[in-house]
N, CA, C and O atoms as a printed pandas DataFrame, in Angstrom:
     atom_number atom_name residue_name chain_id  residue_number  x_coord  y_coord  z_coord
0              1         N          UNK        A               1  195.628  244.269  189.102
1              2        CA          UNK        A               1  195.093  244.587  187.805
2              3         C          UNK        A               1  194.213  245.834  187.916
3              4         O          UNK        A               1  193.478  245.967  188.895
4              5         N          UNK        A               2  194.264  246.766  186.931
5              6        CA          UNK        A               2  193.555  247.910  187.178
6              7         C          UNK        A               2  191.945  247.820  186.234
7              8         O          UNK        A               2  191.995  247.220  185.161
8              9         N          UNK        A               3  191.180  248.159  186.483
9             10        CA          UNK        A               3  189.878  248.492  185.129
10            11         C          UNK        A               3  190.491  249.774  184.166
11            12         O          UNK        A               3  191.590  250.322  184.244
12            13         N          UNK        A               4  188.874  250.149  182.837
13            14        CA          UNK        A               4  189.791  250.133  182.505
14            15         C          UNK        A               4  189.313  251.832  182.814
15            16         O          UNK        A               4  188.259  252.048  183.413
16            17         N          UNK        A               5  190.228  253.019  182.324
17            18        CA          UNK        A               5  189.559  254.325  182.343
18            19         C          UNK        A               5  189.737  255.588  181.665
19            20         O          UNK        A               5  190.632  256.425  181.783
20            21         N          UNK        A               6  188.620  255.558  180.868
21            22        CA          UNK        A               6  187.908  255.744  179.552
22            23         C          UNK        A               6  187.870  257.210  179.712
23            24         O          UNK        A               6  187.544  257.713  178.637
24            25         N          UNK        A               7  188.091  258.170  180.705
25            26        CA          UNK        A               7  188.486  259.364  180.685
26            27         C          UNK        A               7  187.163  260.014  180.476
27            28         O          UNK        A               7  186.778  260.845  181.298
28            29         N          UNK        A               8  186.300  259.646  179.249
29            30        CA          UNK        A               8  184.642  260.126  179.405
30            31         C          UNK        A               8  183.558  259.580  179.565
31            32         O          UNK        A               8  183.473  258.502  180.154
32            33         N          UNK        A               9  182.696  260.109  179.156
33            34        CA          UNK        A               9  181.081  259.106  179.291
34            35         C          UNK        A               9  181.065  258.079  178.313
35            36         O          UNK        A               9  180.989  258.263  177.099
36            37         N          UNK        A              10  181.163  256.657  179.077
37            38        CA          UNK        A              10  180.861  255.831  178.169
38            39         C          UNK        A              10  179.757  255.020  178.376
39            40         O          UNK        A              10  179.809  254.391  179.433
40            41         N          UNK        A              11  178.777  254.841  177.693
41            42        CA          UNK        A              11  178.052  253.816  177.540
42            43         C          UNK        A              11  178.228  252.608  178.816
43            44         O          UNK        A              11  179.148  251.829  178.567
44            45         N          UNK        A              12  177.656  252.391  179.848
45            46        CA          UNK        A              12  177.882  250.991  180.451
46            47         C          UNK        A              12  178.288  250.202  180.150
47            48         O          UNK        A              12  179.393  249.804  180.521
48            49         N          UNK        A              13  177.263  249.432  179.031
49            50        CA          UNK        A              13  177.232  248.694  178.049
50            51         C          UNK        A              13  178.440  248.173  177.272
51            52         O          UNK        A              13  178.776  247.011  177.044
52            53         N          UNK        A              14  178.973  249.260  176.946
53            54        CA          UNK        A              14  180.135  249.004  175.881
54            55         C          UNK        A              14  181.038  249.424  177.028
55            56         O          UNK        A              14  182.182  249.303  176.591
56            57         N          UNK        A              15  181.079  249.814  178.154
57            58        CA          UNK        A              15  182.739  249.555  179.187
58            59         C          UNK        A              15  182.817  248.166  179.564
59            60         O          UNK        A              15  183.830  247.481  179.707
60            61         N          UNK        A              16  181.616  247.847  179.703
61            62        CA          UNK        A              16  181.729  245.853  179.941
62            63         C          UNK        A              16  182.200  245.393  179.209
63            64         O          UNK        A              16  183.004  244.485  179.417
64            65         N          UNK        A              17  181.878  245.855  177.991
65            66        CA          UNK        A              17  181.952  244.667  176.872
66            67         C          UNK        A              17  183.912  244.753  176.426
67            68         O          UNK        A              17  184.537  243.892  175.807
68            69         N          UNK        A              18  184.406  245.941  176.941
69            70        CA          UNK        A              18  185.454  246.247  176.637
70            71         C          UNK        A              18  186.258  245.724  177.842
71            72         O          UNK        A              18  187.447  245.426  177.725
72            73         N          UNK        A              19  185.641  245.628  178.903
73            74        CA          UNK        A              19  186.487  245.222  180.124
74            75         C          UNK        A              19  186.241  243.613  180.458
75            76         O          UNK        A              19  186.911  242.943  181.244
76            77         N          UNK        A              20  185.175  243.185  179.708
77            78        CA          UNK        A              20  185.070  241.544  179.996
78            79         C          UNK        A              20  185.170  240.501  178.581
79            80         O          UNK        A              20  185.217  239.274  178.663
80            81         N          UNK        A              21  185.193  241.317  177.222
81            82        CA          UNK        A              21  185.355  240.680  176.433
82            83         C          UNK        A              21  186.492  240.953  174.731
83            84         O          UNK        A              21  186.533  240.527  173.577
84            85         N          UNK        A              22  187.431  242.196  175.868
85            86        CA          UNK        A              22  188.800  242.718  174.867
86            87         C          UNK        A              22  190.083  241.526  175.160
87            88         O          UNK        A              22  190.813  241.573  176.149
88            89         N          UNK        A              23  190.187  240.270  173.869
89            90        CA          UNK        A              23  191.569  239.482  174.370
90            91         C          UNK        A              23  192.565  240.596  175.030
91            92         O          UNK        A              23  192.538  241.628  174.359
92            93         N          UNK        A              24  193.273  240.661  175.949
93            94        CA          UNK        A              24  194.496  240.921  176.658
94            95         C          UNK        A              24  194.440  241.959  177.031
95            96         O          UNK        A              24  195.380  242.749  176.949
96            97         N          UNK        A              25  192.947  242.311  177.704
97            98        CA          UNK        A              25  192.833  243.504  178.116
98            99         C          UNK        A              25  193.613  244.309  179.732
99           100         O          UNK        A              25  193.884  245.433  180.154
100          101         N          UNK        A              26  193.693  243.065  180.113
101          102        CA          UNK        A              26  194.366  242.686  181.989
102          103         C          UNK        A              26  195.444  243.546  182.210
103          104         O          UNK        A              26  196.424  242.967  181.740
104          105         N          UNK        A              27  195.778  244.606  182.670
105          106        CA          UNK        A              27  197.301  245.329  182.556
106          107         C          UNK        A              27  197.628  245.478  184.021
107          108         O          UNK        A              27  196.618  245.617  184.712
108          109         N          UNK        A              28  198.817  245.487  184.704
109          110        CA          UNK        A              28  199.155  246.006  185.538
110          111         C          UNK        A              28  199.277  247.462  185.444
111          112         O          UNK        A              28  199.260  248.026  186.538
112          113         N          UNK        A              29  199.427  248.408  184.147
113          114        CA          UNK        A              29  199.965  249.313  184.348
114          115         C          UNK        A              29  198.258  250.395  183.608
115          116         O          UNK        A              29  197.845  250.156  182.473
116          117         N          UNK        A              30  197.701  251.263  184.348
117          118        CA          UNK        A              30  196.688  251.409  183.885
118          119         C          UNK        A              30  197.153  252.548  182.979
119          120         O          UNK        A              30  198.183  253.199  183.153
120          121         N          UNK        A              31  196.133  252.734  181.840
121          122        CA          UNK        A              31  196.126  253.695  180.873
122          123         C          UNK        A              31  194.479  254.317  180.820
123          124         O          UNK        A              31  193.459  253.817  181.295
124          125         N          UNK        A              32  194.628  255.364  180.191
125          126        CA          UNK        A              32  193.224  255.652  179.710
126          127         C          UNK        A              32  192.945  255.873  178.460
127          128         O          UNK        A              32  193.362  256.721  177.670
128          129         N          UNK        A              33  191.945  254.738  178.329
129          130        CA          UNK        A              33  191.414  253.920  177.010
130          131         C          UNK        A              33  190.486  254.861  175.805
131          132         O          UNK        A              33  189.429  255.397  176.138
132          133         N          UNK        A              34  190.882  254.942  174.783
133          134        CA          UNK        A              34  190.681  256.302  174.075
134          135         C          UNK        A              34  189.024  255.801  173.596
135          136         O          UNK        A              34  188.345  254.775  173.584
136          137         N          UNK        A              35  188.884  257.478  173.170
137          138        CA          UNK        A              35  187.019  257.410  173.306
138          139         C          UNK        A              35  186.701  258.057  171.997
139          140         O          UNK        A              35  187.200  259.133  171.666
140          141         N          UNK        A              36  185.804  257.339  171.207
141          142        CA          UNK        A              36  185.593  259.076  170.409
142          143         C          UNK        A              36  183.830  258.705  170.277
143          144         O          UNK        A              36  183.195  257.724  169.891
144          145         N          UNK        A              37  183.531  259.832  170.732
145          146        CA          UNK        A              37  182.179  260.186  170.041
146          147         C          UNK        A              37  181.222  258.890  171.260
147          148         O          UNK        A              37  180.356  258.032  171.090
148          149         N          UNK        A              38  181.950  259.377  172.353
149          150        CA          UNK        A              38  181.201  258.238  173.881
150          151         C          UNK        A              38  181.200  256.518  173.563
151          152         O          UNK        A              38  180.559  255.729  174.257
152          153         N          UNK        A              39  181.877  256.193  172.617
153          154        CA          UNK        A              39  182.298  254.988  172.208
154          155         C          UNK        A              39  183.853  254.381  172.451
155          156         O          UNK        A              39  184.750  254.804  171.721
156          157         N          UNK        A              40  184.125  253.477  173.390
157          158        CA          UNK        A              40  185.346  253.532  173.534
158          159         C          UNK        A              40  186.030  252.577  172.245
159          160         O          UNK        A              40  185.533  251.621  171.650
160          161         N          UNK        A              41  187.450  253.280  172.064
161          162        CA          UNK        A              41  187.968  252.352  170.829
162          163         C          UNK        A              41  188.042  251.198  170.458
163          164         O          UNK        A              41  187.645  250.459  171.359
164          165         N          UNK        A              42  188.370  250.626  169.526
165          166        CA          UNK        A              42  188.989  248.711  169.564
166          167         C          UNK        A              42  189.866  248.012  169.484
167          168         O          UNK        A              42  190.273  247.604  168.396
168          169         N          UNK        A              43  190.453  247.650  170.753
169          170        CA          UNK        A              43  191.872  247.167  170.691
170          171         C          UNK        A              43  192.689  246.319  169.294
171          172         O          UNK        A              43  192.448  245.176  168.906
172          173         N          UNK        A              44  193.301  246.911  168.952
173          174        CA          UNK        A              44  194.079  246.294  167.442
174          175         C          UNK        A              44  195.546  245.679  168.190
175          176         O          UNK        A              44  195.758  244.473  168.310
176          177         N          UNK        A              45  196.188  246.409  168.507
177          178        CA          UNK        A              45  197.360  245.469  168.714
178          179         C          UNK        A              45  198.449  246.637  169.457
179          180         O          UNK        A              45  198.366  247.855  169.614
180          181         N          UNK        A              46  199.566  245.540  169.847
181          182        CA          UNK        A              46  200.491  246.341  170.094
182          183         C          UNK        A              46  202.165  246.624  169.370
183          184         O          UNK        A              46  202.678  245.648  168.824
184          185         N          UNK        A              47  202.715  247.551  169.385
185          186        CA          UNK        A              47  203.620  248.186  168.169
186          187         C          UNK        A              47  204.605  247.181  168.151
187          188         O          UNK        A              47  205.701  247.501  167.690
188          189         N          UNK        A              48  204.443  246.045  168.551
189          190        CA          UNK        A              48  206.174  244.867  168.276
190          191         C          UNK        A              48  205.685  243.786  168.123
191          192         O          UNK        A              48  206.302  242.790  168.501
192          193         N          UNK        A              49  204.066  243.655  167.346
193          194        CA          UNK        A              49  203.484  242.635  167.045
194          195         C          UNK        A              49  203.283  242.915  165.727
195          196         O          UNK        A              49  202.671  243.935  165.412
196          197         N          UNK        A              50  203.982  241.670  164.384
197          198        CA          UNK        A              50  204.425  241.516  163.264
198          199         C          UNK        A              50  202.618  242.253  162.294
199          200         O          UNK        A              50  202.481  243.110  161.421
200          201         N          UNK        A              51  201.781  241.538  162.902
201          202        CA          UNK        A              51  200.163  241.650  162.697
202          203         C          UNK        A              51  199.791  243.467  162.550
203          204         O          UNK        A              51  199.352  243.949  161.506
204          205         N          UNK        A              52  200.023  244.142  163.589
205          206        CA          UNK        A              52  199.611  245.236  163.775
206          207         C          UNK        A              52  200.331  246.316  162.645
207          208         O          UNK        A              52  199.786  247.388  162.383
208          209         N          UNK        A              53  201.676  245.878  161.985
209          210        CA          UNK        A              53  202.536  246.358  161.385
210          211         C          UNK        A              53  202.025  246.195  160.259
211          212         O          UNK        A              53  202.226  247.130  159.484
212          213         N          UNK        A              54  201.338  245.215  159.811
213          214        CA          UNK        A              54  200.954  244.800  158.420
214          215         C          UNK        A              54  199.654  245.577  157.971
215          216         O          UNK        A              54  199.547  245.755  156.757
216          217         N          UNK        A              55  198.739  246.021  158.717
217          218        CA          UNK        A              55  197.733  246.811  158.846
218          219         C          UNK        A              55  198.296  248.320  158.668
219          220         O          UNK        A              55  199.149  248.818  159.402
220          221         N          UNK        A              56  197.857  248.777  157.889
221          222        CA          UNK        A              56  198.501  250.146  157.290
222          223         C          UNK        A              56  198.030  251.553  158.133
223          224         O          UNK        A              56  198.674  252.547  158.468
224          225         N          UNK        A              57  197.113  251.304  158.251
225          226        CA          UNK        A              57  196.618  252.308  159.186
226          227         C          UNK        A              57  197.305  252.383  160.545
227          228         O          UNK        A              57  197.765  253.381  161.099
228          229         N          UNK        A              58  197.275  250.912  161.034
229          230        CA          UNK        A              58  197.620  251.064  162.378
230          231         C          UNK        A              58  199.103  251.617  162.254
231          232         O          UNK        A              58  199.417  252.604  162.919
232          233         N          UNK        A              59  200.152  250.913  161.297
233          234        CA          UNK        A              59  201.568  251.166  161.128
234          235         C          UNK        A              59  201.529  252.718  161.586
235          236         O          UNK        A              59  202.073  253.107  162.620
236          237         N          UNK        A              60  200.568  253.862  160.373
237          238        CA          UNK        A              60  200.591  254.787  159.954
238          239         C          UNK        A              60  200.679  255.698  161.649
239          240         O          UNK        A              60  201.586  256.444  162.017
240          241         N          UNK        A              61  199.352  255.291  162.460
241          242        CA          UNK        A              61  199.230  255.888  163.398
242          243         C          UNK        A              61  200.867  255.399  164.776
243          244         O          UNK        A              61  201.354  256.246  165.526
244          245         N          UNK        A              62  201.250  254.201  164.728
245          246        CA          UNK        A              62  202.356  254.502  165.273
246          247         C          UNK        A              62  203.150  255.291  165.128
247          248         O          UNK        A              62  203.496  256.053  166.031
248          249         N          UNK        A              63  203.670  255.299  163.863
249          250        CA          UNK        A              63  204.856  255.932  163.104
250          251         C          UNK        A              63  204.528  257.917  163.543
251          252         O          UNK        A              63  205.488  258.674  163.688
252          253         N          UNK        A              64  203.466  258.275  163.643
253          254        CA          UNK        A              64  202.846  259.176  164.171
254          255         C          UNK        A              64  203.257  259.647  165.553
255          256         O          UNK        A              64  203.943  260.631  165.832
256          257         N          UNK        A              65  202.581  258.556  166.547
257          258        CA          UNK        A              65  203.020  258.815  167.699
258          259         C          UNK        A              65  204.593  258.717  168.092
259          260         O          UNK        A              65  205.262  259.140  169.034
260          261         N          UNK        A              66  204.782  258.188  167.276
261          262        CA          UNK        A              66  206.690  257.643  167.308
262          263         C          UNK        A              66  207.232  259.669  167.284
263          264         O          UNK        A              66  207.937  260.279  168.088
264          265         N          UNK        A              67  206.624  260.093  166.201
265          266        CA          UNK        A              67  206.985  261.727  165.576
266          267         C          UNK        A              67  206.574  262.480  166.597
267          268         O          UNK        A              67  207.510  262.892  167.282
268          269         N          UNK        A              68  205.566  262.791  166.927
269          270        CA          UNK        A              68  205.151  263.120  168.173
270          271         C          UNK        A              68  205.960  263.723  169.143
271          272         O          UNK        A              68  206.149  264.822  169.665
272          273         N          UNK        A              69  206.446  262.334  169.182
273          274        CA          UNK        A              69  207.010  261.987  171.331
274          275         C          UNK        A              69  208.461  261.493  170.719
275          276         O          UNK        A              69  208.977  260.527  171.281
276          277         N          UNK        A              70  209.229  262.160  169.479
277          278        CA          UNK        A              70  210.832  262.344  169.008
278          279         C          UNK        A              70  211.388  261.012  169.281
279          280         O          UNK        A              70  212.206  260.956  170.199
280          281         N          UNK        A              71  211.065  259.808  168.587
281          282        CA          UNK        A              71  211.306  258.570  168.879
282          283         C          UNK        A              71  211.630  257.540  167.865
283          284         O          UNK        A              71  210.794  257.175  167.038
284          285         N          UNK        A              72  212.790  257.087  167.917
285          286        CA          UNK        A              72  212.602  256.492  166.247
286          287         C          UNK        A              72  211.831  255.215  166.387
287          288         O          UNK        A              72  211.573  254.716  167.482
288          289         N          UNK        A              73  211.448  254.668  165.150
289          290        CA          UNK        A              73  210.770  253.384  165.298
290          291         C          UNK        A              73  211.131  252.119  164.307
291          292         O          UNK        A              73  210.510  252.019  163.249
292          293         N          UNK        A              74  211.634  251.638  164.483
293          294        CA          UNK        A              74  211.857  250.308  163.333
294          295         C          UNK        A              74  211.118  248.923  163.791
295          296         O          UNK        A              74  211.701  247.850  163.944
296          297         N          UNK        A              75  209.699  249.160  163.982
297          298        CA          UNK        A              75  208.792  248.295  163.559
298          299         C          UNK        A              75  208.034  247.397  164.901
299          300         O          UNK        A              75  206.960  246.818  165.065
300          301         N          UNK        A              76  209.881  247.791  166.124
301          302        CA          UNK        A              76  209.461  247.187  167.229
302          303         C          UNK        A              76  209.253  248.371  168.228
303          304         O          UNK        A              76  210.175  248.944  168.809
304          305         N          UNK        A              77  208.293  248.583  168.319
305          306        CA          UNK        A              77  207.645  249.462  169.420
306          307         C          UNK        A              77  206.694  248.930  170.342
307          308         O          UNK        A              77  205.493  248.888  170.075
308          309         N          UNK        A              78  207.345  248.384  171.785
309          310        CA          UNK        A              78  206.639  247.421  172.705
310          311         C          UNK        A              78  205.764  248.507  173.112
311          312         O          UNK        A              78  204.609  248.119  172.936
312          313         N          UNK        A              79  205.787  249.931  173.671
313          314        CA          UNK        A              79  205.124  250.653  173.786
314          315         C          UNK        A              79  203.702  251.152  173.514
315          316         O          UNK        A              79  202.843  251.366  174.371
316          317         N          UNK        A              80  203.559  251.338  171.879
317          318        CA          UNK        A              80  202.606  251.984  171.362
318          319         C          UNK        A              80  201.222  250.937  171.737
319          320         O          UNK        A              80  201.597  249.807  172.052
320          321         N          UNK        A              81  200.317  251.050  171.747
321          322        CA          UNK        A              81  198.891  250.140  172.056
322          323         C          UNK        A              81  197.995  251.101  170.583
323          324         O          UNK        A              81  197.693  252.294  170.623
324          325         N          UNK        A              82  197.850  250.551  169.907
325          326        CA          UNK        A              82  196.355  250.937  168.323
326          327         C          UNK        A              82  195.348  250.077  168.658
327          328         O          UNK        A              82  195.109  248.885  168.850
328          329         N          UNK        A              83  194.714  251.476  168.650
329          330        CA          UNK        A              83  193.042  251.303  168.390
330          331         C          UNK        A              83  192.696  251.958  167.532
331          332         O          UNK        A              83  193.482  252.718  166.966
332          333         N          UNK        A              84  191.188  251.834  167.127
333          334        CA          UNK        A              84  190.108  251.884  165.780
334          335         C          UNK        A              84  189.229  252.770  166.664
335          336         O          UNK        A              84  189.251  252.982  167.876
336          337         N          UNK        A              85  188.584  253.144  165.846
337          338        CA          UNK        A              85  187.344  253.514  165.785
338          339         C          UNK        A              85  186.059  252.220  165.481
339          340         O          UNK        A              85  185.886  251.498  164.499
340          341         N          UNK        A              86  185.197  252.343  166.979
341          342        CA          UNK        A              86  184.183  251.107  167.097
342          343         C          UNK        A              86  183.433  251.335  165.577
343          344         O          UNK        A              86  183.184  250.292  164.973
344          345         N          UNK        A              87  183.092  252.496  164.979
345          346        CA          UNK        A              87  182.109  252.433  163.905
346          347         C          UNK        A              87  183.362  252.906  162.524
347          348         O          UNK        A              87  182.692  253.131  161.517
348          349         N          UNK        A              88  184.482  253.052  162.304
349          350        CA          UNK        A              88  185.040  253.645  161.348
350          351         C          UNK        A              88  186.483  253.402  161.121
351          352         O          UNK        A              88  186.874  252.255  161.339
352          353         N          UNK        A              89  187.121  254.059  160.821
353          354        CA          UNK        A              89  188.076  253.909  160.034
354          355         C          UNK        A              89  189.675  254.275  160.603
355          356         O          UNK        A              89  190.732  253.672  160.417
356          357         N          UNK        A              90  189.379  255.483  161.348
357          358        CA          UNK        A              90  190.148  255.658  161.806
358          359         C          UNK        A              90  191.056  255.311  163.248
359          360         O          UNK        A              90  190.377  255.251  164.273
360          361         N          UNK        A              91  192.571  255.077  163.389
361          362        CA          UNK        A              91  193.477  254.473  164.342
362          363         C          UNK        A              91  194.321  255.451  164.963
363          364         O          UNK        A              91  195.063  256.235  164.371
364          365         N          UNK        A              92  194.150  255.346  166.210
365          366        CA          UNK        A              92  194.828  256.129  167.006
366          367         C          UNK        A              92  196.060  254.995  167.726
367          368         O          UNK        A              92  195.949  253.781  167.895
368          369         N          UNK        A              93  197.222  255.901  168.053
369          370        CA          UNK        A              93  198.569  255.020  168.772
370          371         C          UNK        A              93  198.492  255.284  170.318
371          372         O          UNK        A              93  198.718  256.478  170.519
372          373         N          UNK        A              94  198.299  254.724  171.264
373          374        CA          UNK        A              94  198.670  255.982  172.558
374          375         C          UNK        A              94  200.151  254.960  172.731
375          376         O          UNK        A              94  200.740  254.116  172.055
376          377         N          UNK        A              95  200.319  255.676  174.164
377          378        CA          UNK        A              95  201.556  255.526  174.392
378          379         C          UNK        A              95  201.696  254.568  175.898
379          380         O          UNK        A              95  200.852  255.119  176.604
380          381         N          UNK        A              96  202.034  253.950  176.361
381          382        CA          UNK        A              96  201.995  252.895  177.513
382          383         C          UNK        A              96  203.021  252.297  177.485
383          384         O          UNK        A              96  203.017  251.134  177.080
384          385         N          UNK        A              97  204.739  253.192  178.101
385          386        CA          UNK        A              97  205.214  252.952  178.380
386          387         C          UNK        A              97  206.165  251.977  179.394
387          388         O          UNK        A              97  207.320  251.554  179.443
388          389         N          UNK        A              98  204.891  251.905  180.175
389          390        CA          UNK        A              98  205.215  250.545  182.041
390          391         C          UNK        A              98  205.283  249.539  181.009
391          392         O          UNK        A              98  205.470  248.359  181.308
């Protein structure tokens, strides 16, 4: 299992809280966990879970990264991982292909 890595300065505080108290945070395959503004994001879901699809934003930001990286998407994207913004509004897609 890898930790997780947040690419910038994060807060202690909030890398714990993200590494000991995010459901299904455990990956074999490591990624680096998006940051904005020294706050790391909030795990929402992943792109072939019915939940994450229904959330408009998150849809929005897959369908995004889908355009991106020339990929079509019909709804099941095991790939994509959405996150939030800890204080706001906005959802980012990354990509975590393994």
């Amino acid at each position: 299992m890898h930790d997780a890595d947040f690419g910038d300065d994060v807060d202690g505080a909030l890398a714990d809280e993200v590494m000991q108290r995010t459901p299904g945070f455990s990956t074999f395959n490591a990624f680096e966990w998006p940051v904005r503004d020294g706050k790391p994001m909030v795990y929402v879901g992943h792109g072939d879970e019915a939940r994450t699809w229904e959330n408009q934003a998150a849809a929005k930001s897959i369908r995004d990264l889908c355009e991106d990286e020339g990929e079509p998407t019909d709804g099941t994207t095991p790939w994509a991982i959405v996150f939030r913004e800890l204080d706001g509004t906005r959802h980012v897609a990354i990509m975590d292909r393994e």
